[in-house]
Phi, psi and omega in degrees: 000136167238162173201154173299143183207164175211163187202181199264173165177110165031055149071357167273119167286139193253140172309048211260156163227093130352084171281180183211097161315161191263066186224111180000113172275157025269144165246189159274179190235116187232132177304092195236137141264091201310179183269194189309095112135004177313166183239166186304324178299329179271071141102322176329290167345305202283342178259352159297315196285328179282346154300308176328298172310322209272339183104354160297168163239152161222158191236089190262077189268167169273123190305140171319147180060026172211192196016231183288000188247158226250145157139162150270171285348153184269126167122356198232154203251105183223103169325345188265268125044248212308325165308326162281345181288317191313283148014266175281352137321293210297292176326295191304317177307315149338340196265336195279082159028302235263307193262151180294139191239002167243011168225087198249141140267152169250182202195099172259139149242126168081235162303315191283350181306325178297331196257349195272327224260322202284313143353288169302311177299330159249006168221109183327341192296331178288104201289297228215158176209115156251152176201124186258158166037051191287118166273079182266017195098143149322321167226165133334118195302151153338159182266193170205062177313307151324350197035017169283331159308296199301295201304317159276029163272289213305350154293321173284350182271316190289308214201334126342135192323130188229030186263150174275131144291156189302327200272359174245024174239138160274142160089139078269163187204161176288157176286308186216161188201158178261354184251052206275005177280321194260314191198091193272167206214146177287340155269167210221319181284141165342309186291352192240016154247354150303329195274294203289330168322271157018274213267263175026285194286004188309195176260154174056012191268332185095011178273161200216129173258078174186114181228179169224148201233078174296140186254114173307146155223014178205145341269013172207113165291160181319059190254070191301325161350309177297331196268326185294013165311313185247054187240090189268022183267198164258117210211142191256119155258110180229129178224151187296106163309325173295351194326119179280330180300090176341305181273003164262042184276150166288292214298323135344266180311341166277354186274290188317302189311314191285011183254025165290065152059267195279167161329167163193172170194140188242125171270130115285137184205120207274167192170345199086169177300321168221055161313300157317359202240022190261091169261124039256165170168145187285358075026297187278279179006265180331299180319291186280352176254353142306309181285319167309313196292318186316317174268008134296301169322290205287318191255001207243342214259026161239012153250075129247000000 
């Protein structure tokens, strides 16, 4: 069962679709967002729907400004904004009857996998983190030794300016174009304009091909990568070896994984960035019934 549902986040109404398991409530729960300017309908859904089977509820939204949710500007991607929806995802669910307020998970793909991680790091509230083909930067962040970098990003998420200066917003630019000689755009490889073309353009998804991009430079750049020290829940990382995306590199995400706290397990599953994100496929399969056993194990195993 699904059902329309909308909750706040920094003054917006968000867009959700709220699954229900054919199961006893209270359940756990897991928080999902898409990736870079993508919408819940695209593809997003199909792994919602497969927690749902698994026996989970999940809370499946739009990102401020982009599809059915609500907020200004529209189309433009700022990570301190979205590290907060997750945030205030998590706060609504708690308000739900339905759900266990002590087994909540987050779900990052892709871009947002940097706001699912950093989240997780800082709000105890989180059992669990999955984050696929997570896109955590071009290089391995700096170091800190001192944790003070680390410490001011997960401070600007809590409570810090999260408005951009002009000189950190890119764009507006198309999200993908087939010309990048006539109108480049911010993603670039072939592949990633065949999957939004593909899924994007579908009746209803609510997708838009144009965005703007902030890169933080005040009072933290962006490294989510830095924040997983502190991330003692549990958490599955699954990546492509083959990720064609440039800010997607593994040895990035693998740099984030081995500073992980907590339990982990690391998946590879080659396909490109956005193999998994191809429904039906033995790809996506593979993809969602790793993340089912994973969020079964961690959140189901004392209803066994």
């Amino acid at each position: 069962m699904r059902r329309d549902v909308t909750f706040d986040s920094e003054g917006a109404e968000m867009s959700a679709w709220f699954y229900a398991p054919d199961t006893p409530s209270p359940w756990p729960l897991v928080v999902m967002a898409h990736g870079f300017s993508a919408t819940k309908q695209m593809v997003a859904d199909r792994y919602a729907e497969a927690f749902r089977e698994a026996g989970l509820a999940v809370l499946l939204y739009d990102h401020r400004g982009f599809g059915a949710s609500g907020g200004e500007p529209r189309q433009q991607i700022n990570p301190w904004m979205q590290a907060r929806g997750y945030r205030d995802a998590v706060s609504y669910a708690t308000t739900l009857d339905e759900v266990d307020p002590s087994r909540i998970a987050l779900w990052g793909d892709s871009y947002s996998s940097g706001a699912s991680l950093v989240v997780a790091a800082l709000d105890d509230r989180v059992a669990a983190l999955v984050v696929q083909v997570p896109a955590l930067g071009a290089e391995v962040p700096p170091n800190d030794p001192d944790g003070s970098l680390r410490e001011s990003i997960e401070q600007t998420v809590r409570s810090g300016s999260v408005e951009p200066t002009a000189d950190e917003i890119r764009g507006p630019m198309p999200v993908v174009w087939d010309d990048q000689d006539r109108r480049p755009s911010a993603l670039t490889p072939e592949t990633a304009f065949r999957w939004f073309n593909g899924y994007g353009t579908r009746t209803g998804t609510n997708w838009t091909n144009e965005v703007t991009v902030v890169r933080p430079e005040h009072p933290a750049q962006w490294y989510p990568g830095l924040c997983a020290s502190d991330v003692s829940c549990p958490a599955l990382f699954v990546v492509s070896p083959d990720d064609e995306m440039v800010r997607s590199s593994p040895a990035v995400a693998r740099d984030a994984y081995e500073r992980l706290a907590g339990p982990k397990e690391w998946v590879e599953i080659p396909g490109g960035h956005f193999g998994l994100l191809y429904y039906p496929s033995e790809t996506f399969d593979r993809a969602s019934s790793a993340q089912s056993r994973f969020l079964t194990e961690t959140l189901l195993a004392d209803d066994e």
